[in-house]
RODO-2510 file (C-alpha; in nm, 4 decimals, decimal comma):
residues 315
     n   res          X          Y          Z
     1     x     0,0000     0,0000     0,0000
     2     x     0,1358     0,3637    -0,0866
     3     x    -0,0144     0,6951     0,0267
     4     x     0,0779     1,0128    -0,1428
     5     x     0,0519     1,3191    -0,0300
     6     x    -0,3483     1,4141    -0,0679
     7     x    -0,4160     1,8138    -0,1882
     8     x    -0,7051     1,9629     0,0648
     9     x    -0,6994     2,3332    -0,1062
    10     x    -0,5779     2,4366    -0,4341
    11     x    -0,2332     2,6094    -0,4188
    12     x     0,0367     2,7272    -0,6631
    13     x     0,3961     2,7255    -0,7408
    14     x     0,5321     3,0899    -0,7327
    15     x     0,8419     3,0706    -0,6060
    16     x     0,9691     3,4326    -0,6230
    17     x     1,2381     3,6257    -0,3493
    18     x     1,0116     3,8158    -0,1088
    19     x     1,1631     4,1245    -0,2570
    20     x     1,1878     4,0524    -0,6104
    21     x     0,9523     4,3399    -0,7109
    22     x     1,1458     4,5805    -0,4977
    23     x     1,4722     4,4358    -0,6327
    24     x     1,3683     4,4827    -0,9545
    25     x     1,2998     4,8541    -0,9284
    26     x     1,6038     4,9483    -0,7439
    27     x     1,8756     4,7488    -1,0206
    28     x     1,6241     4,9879    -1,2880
    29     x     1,7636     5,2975    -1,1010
    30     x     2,0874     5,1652    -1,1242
    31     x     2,0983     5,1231    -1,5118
    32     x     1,9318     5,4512    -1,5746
    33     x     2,2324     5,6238    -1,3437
    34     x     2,4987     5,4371    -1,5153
    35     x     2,4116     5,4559    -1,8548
    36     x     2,3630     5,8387    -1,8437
    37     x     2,7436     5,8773    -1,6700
    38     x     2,8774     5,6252    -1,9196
    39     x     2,7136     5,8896    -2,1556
    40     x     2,8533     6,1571    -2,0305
    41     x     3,1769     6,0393    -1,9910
    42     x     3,2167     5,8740    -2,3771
    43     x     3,0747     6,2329    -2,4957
    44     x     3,3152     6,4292    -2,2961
    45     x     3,5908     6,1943    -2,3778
    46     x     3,5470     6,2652    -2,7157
    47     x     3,4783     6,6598    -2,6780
    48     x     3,8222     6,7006    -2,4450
    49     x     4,0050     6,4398    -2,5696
    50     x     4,0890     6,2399    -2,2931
    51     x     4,0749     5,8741    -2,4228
    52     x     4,1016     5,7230    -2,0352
    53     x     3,7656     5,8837    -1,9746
    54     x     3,6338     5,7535    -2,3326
    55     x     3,7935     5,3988    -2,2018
    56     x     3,5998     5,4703    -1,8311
    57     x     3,2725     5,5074    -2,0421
    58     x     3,2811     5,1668    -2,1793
    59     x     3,4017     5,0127    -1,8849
    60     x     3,1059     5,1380    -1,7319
    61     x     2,8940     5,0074    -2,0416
    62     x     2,9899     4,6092    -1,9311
    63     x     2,8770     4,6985    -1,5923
    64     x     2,5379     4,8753    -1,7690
    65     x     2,4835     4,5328    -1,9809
    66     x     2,5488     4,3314    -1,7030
    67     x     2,2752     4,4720    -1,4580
    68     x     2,0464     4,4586    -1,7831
    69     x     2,0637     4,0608    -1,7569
    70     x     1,9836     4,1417    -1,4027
    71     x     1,6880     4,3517    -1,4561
    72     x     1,5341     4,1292    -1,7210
    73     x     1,5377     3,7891    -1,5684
    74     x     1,3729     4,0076    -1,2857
    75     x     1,0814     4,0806    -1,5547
    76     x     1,1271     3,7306    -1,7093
    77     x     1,0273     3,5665    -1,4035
    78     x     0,7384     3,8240    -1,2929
    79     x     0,5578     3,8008    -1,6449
    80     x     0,6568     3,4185    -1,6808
    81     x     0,5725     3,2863    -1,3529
    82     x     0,2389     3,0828    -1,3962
    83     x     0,3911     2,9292    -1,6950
    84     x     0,2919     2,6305    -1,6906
    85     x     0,6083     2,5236    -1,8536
    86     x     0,8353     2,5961    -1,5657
    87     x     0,7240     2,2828    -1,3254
    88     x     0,8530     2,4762    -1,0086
    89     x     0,7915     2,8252    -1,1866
    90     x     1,0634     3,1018    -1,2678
    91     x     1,2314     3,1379    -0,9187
    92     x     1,5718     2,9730    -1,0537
    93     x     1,5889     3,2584    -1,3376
    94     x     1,7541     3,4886    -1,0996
    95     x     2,0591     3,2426    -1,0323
    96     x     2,0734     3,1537    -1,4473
    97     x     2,0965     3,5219    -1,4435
    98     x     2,3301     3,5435    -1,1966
    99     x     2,5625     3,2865    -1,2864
   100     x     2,5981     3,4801    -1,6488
   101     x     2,6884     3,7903    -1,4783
   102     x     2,9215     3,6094    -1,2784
   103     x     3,1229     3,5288    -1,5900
   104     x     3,0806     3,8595    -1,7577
   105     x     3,2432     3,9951    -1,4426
   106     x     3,5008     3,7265    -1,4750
   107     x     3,5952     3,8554    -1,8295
   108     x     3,5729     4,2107    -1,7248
   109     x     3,8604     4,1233    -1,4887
   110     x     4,0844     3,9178    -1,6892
   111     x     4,0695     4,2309    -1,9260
   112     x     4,1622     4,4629    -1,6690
   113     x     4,4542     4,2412    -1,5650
   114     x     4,5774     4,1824    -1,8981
   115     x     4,5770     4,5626    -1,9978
   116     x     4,7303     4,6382    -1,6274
   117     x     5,0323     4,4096    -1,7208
   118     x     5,0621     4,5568    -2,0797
   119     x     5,0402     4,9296    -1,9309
   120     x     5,2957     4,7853    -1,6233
   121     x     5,5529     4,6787    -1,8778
   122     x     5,4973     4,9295    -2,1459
   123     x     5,4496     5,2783    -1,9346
   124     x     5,2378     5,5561    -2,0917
   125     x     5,2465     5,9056    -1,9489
   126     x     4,9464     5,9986    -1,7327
   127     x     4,7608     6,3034    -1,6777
   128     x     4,6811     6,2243    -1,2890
   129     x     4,5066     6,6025    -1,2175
   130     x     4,2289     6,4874    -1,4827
   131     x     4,2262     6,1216    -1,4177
   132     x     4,1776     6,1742    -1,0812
   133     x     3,8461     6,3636    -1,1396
   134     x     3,7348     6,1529    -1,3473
   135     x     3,7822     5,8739    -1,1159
   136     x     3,6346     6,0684    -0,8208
   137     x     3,3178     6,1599    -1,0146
   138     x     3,3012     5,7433    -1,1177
   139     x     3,3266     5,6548    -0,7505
   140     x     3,0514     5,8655    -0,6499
   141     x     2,8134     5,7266    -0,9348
   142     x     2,9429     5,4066    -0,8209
   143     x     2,8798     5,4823    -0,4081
   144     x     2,5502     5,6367    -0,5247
   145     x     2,4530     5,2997    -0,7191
   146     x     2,5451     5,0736    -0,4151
   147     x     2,3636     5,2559    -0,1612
   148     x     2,0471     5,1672    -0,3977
   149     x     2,1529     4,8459    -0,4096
   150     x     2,1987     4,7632    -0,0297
   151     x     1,9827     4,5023     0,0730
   152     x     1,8848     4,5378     0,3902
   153     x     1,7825     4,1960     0,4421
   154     x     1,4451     4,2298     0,6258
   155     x     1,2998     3,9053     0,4813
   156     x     1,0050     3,7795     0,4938
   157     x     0,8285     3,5505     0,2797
   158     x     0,5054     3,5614     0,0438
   159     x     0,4364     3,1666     0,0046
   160     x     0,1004     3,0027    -0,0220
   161     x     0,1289     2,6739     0,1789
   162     x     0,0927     2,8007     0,5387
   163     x     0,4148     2,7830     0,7117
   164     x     0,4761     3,0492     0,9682
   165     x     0,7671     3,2339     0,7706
   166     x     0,9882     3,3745     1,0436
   167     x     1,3530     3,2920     0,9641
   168     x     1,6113     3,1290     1,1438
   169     x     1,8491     2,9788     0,8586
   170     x     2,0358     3,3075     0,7520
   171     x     1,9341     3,5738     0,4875
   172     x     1,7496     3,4211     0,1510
   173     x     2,0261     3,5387    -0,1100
   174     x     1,8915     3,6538    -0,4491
   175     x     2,1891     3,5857    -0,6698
   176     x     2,0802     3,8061    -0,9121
   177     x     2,0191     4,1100    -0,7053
   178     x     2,4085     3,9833    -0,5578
   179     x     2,5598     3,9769    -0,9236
   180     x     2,4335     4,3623    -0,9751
   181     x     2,5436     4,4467    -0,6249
   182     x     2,8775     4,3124    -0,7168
   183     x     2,9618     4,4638    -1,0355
   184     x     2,8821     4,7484    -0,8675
   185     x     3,1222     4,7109    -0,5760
   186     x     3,3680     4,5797    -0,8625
   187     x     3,3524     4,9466    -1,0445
   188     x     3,3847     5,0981    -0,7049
   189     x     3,6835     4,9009    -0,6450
   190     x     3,8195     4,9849    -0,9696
   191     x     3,7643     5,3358    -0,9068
   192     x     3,9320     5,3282    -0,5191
   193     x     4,2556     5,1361    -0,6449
   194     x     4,2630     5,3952    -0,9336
   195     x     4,2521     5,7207    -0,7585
   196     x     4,5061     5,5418    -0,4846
   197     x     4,7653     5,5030    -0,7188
   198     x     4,6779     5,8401    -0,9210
   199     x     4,7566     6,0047    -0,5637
   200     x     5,1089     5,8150    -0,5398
   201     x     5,1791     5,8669    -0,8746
   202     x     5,0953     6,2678    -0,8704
   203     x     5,2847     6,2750    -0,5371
   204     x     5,6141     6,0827    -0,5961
   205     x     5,5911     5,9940    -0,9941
   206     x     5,5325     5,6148    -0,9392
   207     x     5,3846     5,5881    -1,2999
   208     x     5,3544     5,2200    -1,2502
   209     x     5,1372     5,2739    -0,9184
   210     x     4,8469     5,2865    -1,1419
   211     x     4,8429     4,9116    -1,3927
   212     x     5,0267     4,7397    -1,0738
   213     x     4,6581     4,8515    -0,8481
   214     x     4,4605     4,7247    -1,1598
   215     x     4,6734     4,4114    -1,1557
   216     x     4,5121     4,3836    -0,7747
   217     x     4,2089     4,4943    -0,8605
   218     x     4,1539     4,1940    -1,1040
   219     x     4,2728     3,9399    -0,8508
   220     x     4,0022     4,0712    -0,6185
   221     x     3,7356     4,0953    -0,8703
   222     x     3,8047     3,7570    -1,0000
   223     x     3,7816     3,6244    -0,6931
   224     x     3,4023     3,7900    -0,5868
   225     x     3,3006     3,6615    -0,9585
   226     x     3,4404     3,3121    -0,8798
   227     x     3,2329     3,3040    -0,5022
   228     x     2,9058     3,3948    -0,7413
   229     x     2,9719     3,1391    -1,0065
   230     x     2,9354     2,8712    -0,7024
   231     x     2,7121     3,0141    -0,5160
   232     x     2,4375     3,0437    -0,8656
   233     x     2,5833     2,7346    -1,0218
   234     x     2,5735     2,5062    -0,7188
   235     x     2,1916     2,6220    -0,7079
   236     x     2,0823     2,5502    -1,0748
   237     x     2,2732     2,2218    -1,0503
   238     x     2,0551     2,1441    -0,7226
   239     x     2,3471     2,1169    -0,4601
   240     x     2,2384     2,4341    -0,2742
   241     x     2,4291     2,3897     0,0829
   242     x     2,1715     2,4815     0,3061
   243     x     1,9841     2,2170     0,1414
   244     x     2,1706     1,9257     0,3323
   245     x     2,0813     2,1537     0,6094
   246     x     1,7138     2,1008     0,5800
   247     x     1,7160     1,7471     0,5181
   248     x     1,8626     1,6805     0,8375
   249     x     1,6134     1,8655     0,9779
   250     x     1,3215     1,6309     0,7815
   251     x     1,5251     1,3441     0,9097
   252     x     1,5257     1,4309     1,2567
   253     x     1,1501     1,5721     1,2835
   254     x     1,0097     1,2165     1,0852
   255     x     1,2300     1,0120     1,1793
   256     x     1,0481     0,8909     1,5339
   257     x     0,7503     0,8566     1,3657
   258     x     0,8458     0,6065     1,0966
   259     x     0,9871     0,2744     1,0806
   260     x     1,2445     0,4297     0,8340
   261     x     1,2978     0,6968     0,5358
   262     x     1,3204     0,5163     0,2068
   263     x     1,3964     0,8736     0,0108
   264     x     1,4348     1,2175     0,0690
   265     x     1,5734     1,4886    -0,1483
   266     x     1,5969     1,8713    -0,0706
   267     x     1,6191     2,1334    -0,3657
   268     x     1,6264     2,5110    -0,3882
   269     x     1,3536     2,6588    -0,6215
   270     x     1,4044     3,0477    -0,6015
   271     x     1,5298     3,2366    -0,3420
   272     x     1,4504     3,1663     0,0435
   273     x     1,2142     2,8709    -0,1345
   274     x     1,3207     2,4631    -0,0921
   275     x     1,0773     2,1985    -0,2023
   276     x     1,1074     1,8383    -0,0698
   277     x     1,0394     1,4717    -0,1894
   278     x     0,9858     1,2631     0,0975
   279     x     0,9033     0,8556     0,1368
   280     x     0,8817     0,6961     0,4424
   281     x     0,7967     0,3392     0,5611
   282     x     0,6008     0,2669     0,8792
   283     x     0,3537     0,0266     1,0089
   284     x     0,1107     0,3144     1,1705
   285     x    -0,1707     0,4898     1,0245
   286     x     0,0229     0,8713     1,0425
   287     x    -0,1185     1,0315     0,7115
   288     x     0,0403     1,2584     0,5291
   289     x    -0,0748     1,5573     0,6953
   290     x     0,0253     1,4125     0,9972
   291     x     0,4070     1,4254     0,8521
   292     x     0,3735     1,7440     0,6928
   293     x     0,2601     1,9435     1,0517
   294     x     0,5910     1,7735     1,1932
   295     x     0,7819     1,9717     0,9109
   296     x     0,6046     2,2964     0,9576
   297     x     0,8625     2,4453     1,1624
   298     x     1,0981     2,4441     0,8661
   299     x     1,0036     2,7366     0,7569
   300     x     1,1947     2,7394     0,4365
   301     x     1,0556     2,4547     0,2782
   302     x     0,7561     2,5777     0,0329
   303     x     0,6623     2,2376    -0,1243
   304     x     0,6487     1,8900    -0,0314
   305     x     0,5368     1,5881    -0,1963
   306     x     0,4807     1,2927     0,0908
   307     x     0,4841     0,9443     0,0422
   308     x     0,3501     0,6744     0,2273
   309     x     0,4708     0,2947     0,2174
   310     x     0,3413     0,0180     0,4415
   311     x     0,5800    -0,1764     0,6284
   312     x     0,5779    -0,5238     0,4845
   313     x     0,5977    -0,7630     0,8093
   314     x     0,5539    -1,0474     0,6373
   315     x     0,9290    -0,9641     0,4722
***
């Protein structure tokens, strides 16, 4: 005899962050701010002709296209999310997103290293007074952009199966909202190292200050992209950490109520959302209900499928 998991009330399958509306909105702001200083500073570039603030104006452009990615999965998911296509909905096409972004920013550094060493063995004269401005005015944009970008982290959650949703695992991490906030910090970065070794180099004429702090800059960059690539991929491939977390907590609240748990498997479906697959084997009556109000103080677990299997005692 097998029991499945019964469905009293209709419910559905949006799996969403709790702030993916106000996420949305707020990487929107973010694009509109950078695109109009990577405007300005490809247009003034041009006018004055200083080619490093051209060359700042594209940089800025990768950083512009990469928060695009960001903002339309965000609109992908909201306008695709009762597809019935997507059998756990759209919540995952934050961490695709992210996971792209990850790798743009991953190229983006490998550039900046690679024309840091050129610049480091093949010195070019700098004009530091106007560099530095131009860096100062980028960081601002940049400081301005990741203020809007803060999350704040007050979580909550919008599901439809009934769980109380206080939290007690951590923050829900939207790796999409991340991969903006990082190519953000990234530029930022950029912009700190720059005007660092624009300083030295006005002050004592260490021309090579400037590609040997892009040279770190990369490393550093590289490394935040490589942290997101795992962090997204790990999730679209199913492996999401916390998830081992959660199944031990199934384990333990089931466990003393069945003779044994034939399966159990834990995935992450958007963010702060898990859905489980769980089959035990007992000789009581517990329904599935029964085994799904032991769960309920997992709060991050917004769908489970239970099933039942009667202990064979004639085995």
């Amino acid at each position: 005899m097998s029991l499945t998991s019964d469905r009293p009330q209709e419910h559905n399958h949006f799996f969403l962050g709790d702030r993916h509306n106000h996420n949305e909105r707020k990487v929107w702001m973010v694009i509109v701010l950078t695109t109009i200083m990577m405007v300005i500073e490809i247009i003034g570039g041009h006018i004055y002709g200083s080619m490093a603030l051209v060359a700042d104006g594209w940089h800025m452009s990768t950083h512009a296209g990469a928060m695009l990615i960001t903002a339309l999965a965000y609109r992908y998911a909201r306008h695709h999310i009762d597809d019935p296509r997507f059998t756990f909905s759209t919540g995952k096409v934050g961490d695709l997103a992210g996971f792209a972004s990850a790798i743009i920013l991953a190229l983006i550094s490998l550039l900046i290293g690679w024309d840091s060493i050129v610049r480091l063995l093949n010195p070019t004269p700098i004009n530091f007074v106007n560099a530095i401005e131009v860096a100062s005015v980028g960081l601002v944009v940049n400081l301005v952009c990741a203020w809007l970008l803060k999350d704040d982290h007050h979580h909550g959650h919008g599901h439809s199966h009934g769980h109380d949703h206080s939290h007690h695992h951590g923050h829900h991490h939207d790796n999409n909202f991340k991969a903006a906030y990082v190519h953000i910090l990234a530029d930022a970065l950029t912009s700190i190292f720059a005007i660092a070794a624009l300083l030295l180099g006005k002050r004592y004429g260490w021309v090579w200050a400037d590609p040997l702090m892009g040279v770190v800059g990369a490393l550093v960059i590289i490394n935040w992209s490589w942290s997101l690539i795992k962090d997204s991929g790990s999730i679209l491939l199913d492996a999401a950490p916390k998830g081992i977390v959660i199944q031990q907590e199934i384990q333990e609240a089931i466990s003393p109520f069945c003779n044994y748990i034939n399966d159990l498997h834990v995935w992450q479906v958007g963010p702060g959302h898990f859905s489980a697959i769980v089959v035990v084997t007992t000789d009581n009556l517990y329904t599935p209900s029964f085994y799904k109000e032991k769960l309920r103080h997992i709060h991050e677990i917004s769908h489970i499928s239970i099933e039942i299997q009667a202990l064979d005692k004639a085995a």
